[in-house]
C-alpha positions in Angstrom: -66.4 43.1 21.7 -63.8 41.3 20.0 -60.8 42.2 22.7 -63.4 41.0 25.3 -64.0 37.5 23.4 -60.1 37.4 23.0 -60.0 37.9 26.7 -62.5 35.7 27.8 -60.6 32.5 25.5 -57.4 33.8 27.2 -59.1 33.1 30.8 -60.4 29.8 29.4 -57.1 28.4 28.3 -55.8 29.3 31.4 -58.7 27.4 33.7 -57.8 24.9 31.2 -54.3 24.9 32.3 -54.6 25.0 36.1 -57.0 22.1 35.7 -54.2 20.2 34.2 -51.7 21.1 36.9 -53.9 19.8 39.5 -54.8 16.6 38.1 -51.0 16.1 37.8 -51.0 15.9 33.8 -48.9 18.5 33.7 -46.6 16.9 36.0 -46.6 13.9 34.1 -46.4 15.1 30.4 -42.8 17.3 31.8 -41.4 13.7 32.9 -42.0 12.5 29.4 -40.2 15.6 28.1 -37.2 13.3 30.2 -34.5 12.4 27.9 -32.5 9.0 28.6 -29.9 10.6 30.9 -32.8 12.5 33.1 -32.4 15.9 31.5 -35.3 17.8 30.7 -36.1 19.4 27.3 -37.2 22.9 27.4 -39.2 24.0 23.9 -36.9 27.2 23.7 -37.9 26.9 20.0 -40.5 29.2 20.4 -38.9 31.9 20.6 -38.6 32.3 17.0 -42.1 31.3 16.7 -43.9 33.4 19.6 -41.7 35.1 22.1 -44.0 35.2 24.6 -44.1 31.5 25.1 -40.4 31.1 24.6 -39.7 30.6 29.0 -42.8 28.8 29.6 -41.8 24.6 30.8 -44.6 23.7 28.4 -44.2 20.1 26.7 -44.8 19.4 23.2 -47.7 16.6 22.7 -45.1 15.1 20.3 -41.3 16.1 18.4 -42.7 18.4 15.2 -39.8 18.3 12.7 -36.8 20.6 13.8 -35.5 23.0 11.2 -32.2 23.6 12.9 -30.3 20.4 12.5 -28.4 19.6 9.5 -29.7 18.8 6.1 -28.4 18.3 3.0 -28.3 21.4 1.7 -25.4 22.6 4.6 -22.3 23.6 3.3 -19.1 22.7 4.6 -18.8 25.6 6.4 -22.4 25.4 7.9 -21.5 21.9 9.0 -18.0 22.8 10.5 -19.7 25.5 13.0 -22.6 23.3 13.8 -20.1 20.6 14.8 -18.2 22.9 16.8 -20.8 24.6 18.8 -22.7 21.6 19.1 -19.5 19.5 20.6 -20.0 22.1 23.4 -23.5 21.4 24.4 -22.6 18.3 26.2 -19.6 17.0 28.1 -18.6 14.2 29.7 -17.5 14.3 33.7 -14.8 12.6 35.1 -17.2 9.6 36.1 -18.2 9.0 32.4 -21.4 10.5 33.3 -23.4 13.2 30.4 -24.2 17.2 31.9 -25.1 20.2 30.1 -22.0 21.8 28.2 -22.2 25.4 28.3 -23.9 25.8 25.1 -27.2 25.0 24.6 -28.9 24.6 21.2 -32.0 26.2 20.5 -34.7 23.9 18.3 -36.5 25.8 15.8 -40.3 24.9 13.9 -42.5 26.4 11.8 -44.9 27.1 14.8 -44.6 25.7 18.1 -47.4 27.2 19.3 -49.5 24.4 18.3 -47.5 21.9 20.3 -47.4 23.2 23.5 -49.8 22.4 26.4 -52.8 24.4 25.6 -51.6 25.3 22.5 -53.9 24.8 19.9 -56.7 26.9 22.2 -54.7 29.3 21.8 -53.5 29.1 18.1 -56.6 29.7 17.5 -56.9 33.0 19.1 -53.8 33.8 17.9 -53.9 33.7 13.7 -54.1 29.7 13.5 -52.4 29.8 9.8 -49.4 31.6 10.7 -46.3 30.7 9.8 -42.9 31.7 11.1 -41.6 32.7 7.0 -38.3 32.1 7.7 -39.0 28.6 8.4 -41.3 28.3 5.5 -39.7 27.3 2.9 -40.2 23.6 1.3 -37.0 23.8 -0.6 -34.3 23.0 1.5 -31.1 25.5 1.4 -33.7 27.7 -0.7 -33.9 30.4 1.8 -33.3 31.0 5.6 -30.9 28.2 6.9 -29.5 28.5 10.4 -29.2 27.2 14.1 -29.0 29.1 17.5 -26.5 28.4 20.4 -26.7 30.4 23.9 -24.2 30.9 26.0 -26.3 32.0 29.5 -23.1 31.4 31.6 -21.2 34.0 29.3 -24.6 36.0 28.1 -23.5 35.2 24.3 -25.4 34.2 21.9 -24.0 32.8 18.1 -26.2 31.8 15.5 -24.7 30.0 12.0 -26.1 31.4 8.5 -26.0 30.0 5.4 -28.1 32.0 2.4 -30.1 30.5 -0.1 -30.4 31.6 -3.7 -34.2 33.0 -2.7 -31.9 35.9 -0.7 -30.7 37.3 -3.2 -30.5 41.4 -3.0 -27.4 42.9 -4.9 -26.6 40.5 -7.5 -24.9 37.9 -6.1 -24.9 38.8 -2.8 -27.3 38.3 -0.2 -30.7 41.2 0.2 -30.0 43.6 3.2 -33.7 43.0 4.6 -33.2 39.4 4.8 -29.8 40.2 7.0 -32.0 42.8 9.1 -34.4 39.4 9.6 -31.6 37.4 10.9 -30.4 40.1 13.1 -33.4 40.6 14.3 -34.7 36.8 15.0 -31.1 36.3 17.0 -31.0 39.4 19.0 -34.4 38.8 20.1 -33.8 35.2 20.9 -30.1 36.3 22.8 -32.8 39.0 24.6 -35.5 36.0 25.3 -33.6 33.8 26.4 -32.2 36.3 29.2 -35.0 38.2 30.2 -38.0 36.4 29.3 -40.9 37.1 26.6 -40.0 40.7 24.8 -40.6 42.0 21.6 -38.0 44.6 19.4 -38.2 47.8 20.3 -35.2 49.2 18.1 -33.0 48.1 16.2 -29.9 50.4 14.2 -28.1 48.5 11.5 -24.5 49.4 10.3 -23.8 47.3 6.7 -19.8 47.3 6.5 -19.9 44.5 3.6 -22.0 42.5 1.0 -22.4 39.1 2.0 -22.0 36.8 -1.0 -25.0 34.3 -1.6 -24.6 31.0 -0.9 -21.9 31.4 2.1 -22.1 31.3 5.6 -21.9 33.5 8.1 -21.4 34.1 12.1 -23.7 36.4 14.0 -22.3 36.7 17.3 -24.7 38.6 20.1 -23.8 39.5 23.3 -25.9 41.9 26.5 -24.9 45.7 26.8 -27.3 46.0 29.5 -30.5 45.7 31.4 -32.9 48.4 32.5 -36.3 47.5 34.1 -38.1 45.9 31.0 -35.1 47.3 28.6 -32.9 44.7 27.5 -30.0 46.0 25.2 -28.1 43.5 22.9 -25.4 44.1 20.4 -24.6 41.8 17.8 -22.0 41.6 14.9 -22.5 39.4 11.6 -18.7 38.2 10.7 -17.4 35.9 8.2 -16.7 32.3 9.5 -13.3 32.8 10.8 -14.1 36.4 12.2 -11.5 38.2 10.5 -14.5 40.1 8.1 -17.2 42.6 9.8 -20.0 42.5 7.0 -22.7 43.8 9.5 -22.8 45.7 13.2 -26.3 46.0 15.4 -27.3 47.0 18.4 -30.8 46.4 19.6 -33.6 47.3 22.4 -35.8 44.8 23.4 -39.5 45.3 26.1 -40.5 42.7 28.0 -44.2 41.8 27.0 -46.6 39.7 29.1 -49.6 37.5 27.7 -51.6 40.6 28.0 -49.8 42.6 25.4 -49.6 39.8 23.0 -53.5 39.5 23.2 -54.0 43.4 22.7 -54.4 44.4 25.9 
């Protein structure tokens, strides 16, 4: 009985949906998603919320606060990366004119679900008081503080940690579940972002070094392959300049629909 009220909220939201579409709001609430120069903001942020609504065009009712930019609780060496991947996101033609560089930051909130076109419907269905933990943290620099850059031209994927002192494992250095958690939030974004809504499948973890607490760190994914709904990643967790392996992963990834997220 319970699957079959999940269901029958699922169908609602969804008449909900298509009734915005035709009366044009959902038309309308995309052009306000518009940015100065006439680019359009996609909310890939939710792939480290909900996966499944990662590719979906929805447009946030308004900006929630974006955990992914600066703050001052960034290193130096935090900074320094974030500069340099994010001086790639946007270039300048010939013409002085602004186009998409060939990275792309990904936002990141505590739960995006909520702000999406039909969102709180479903939030509701879907544990309403969740919280992604890695962004929950109301100390700054306390815990889990990174950003995400894709590369879809090149199928690469970086993502810039810094550990806080709530990480800490070995003494001093930085807990192996906590690296398995990054691993695992940027190979599944890397795998999102190229192949839709998916959820981890596998994932085999090689620890070469102890990462010291408080540093920063490069994870740097990249596509192995794709098999029907199989999408295989690698990804390797380096020191900032590259020249230090501290962790190797490989990972399997299934593409979902809405009807496995809802238990069906």
């Amino acid at each position: 009985m319970i699957r079959t009220g999940v269901q029958q909220m699922a169908r609602g939201l969804c008449q909900i949906m298509r009734r915005e579409i035709s009366k044009g709001n959902f038309n309308n609430n995309i052009r306000q998603q518009m940015t100065p120069r006439g680019t359009l903001q996609f909310p890939w942020s939710s792939i480290n919320s909900v996966r499944t609504m990662a590719v979906l065009p929805w447009p946030f009712a308004f900006q929630p606060r974006d955990f992914s930019l600066p703050n001052t609780s960034w290193g130096s060496d935090m900074r320094r990366l974030y500069e340099h991947y994010n001086s790639q996101c946007e270039v300048e033609t010939d013409d002085g004119e602004k186009k998409w560089g060939v990275w792309r930051r990904l936002p990141s909130y505590n739960r995006s679900l909520k702000y999406a076109t039909g969102g709180v419907y479903l939030s509701k269905i879907i544990q309403s008081k969740a919280r992604l933990f890695t962004r929950n943290i109301r100390e700054q620099g306390a815990a889990f503080e990174y950003v995400v850059f894709v590369n879809k031209q090149e199928q690469k994927c970086v993502c810039v940690f810094q550990a806080g002192h709530l990480l800490e494992g070995p003494p001093g250095h930085v807990h192996g579940g906590a690296i398995a958690t990054m691993i695992d939030t940027v190979t599944g974004t890397h795998a999102t972002y190229l192949s839709g809504p998916v959820m981890t499948a596998n994932l085999n973890i090689n620890y070469r070094s102890p990462i010291p607490l408080g540093s920063t760190v490069l994870l740097t994914c990249s596509l192995d392959k794709k098999e029907g709904r199989k999408t295989f990643v690698s990804c390797q967790v380096t020191n900032t300049d590259s020249s230090k392996l501290h962790t190797e992963a490989t990972g399997l990834f299934l593409s979902i629909t809405m009807g496995h997220l809802l238990g069906g």
